[in-house]
C-alpha positions in Angstrom: -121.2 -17.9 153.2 -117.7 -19.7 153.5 -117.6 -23.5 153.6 -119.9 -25.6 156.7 -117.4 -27.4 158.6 -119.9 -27.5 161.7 -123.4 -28.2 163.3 -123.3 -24.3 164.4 -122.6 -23.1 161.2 -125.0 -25.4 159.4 -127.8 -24.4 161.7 -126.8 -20.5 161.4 -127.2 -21.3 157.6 -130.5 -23.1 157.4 -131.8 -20.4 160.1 -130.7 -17.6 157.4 -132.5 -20.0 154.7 -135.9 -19.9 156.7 -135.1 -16.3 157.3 -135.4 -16.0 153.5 -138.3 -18.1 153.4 -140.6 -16.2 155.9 -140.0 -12.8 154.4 -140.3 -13.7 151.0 -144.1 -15.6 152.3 -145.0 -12.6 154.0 -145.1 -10.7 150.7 -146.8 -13.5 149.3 -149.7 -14.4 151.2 -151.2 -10.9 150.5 -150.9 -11.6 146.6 -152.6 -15.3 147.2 -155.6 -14.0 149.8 -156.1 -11.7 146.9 -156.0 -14.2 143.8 -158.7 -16.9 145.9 -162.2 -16.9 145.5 -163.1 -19.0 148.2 -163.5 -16.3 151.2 -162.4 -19.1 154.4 -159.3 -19.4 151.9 -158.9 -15.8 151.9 -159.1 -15.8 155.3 -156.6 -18.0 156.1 -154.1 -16.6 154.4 -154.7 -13.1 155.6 -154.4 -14.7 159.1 -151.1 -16.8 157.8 -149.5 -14.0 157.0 -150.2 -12.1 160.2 -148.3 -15.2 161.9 -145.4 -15.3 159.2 -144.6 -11.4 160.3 -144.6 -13.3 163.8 -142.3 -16.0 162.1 -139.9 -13.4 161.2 -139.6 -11.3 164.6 -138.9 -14.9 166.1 -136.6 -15.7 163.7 -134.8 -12.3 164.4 -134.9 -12.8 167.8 -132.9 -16.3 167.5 -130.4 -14.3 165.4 -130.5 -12.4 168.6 -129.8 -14.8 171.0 -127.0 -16.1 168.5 -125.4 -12.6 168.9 -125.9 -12.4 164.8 -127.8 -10.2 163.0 -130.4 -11.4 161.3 -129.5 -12.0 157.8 -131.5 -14.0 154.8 -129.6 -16.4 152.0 -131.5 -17.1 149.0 -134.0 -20.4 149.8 -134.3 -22.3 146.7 -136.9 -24.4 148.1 -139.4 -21.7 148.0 -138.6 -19.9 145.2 -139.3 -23.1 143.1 -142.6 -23.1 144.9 -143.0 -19.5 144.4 -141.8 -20.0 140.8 -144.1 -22.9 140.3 -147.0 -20.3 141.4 -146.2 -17.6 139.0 -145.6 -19.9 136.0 -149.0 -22.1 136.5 -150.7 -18.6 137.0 -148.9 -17.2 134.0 -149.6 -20.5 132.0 -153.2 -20.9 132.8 -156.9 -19.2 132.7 -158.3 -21.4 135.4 -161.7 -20.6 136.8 -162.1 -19.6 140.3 -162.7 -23.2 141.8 -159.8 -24.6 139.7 -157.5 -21.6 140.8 -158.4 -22.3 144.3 -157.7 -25.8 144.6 -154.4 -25.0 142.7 -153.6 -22.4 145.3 -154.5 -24.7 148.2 -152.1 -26.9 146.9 -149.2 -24.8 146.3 -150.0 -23.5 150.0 -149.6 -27.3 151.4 -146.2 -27.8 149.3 -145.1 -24.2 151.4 -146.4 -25.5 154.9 -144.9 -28.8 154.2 -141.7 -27.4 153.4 -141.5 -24.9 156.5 -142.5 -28.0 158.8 -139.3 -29.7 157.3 -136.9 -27.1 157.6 -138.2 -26.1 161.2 -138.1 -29.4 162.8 -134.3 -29.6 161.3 -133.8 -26.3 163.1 -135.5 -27.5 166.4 -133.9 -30.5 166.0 -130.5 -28.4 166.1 -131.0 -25.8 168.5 -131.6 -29.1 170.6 -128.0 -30.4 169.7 -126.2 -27.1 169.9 -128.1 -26.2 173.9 -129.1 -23.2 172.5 -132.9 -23.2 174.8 -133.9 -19.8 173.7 -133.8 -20.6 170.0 -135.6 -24.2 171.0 -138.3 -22.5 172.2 -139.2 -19.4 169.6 -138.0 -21.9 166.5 -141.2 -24.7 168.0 -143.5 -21.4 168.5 -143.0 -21.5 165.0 -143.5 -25.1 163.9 -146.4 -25.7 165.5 -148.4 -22.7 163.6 -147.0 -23.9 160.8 -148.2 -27.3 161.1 -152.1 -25.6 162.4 -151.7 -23.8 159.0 -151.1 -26.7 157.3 -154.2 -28.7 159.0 -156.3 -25.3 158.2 -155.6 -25.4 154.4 -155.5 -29.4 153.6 -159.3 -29.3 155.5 -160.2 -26.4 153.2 -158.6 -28.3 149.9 -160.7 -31.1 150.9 -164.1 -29.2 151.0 -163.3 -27.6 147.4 -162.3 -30.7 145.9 -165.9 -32.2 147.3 -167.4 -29.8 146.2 -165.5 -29.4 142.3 -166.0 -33.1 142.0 -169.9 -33.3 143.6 -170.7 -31.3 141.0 -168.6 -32.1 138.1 -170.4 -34.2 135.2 -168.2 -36.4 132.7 -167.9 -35.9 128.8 -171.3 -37.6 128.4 -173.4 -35.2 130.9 -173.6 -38.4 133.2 -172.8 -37.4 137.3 -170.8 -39.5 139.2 -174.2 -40.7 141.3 -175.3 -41.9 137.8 -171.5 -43.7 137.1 -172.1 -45.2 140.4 -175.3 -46.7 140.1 -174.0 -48.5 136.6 -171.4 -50.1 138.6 -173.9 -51.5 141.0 -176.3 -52.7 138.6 -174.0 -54.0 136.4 -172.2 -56.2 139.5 -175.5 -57.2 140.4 -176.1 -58.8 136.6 -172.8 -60.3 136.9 -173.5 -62.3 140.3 -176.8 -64.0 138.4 
């Protein structure tokens, strides 16, 4: 792409970046519904990346609208979270509840991401009048930000559930820990 002198041409660039973005999720949702334990994980990423194809064909259809065809450039945004994936997966043996939480993470940093990029692009569809693009760019945003909601209220039941049942170096629960600190602010105020 030649030099952005314009809000036009920015947004036709950052529209090509999501572009890039979506298809290169909707190849990797599969790989993640497949690598989580946790089956309302898989779940949710078997239904994310049902919606992500939807992403796309919006996507393609704002091209449309533009009179473009739809074209991807590279998003360096998500390949560092896609790279950051691959490497801690690559790097690591973690057990099923650690590679969960790890993947619910990595999921947030993507939804997070999209949710920026597509309120930019709503933002200037707004500017540029373009209606049409308004309207299939916010379809867009707002599963994106349901998805996001769907996967931070799963992360937050694993991590209950990792640390309800995890016991420190000295076999003690945190129940136990807890107790301690009462007591021992109880001796304290005597």
């Amino acid at each position: 792409m030649s030099q952005v002198r314009s809000t036009k041409q920015l947004f036709k660039h950052e529209l090509q970046d999501m572009y890039y973005a979506e298809k290169s999720l909707a190849t990797t949702l599969p790989k993640l519904a497949q690598e989580a334990s946790d089956t309302e994980l898989t779940r949710a990423f078997t239904a994310h990346q049902k919606e992500t194809e939807k992403h796309v064909a919006n996507l393609e259809k704002v091209f449309e609208h533009l009179g473009q065809s739809a074209q991807a450039h590279p998003c360096p945004g998500i390949d560092g979270i896609k790279k950051e994936h691959d490497d801690f997966m690559r790097e690591n043996d973690p057990t099923p509840k650690m590679r969960d939480a790890f993947l619910t993470g990595a999921a947030a940093r993507a939804e997070h991401y999209e949710i920026a990029a597509y309120t930019g692009l709503v933002n200037q569809a707004r500017a540029l009048g373009e209606r049409d693009a308004v309207e299939l760019l916010q379809q867009n945003l707002k599963q994106e930000k349901e998805a996001l909601k769907k996967v931070e209220t799963i992360s937050k039941r694993l991590l209950k559930a990792s640390n309800g049942t995890s016991r420190s170096k000295n076999g003690s629960s945190r129940s136990r820990k807890a107790g301690s600190r009462t007591r021992a602010k109880a001796g304290a105020s005597r």
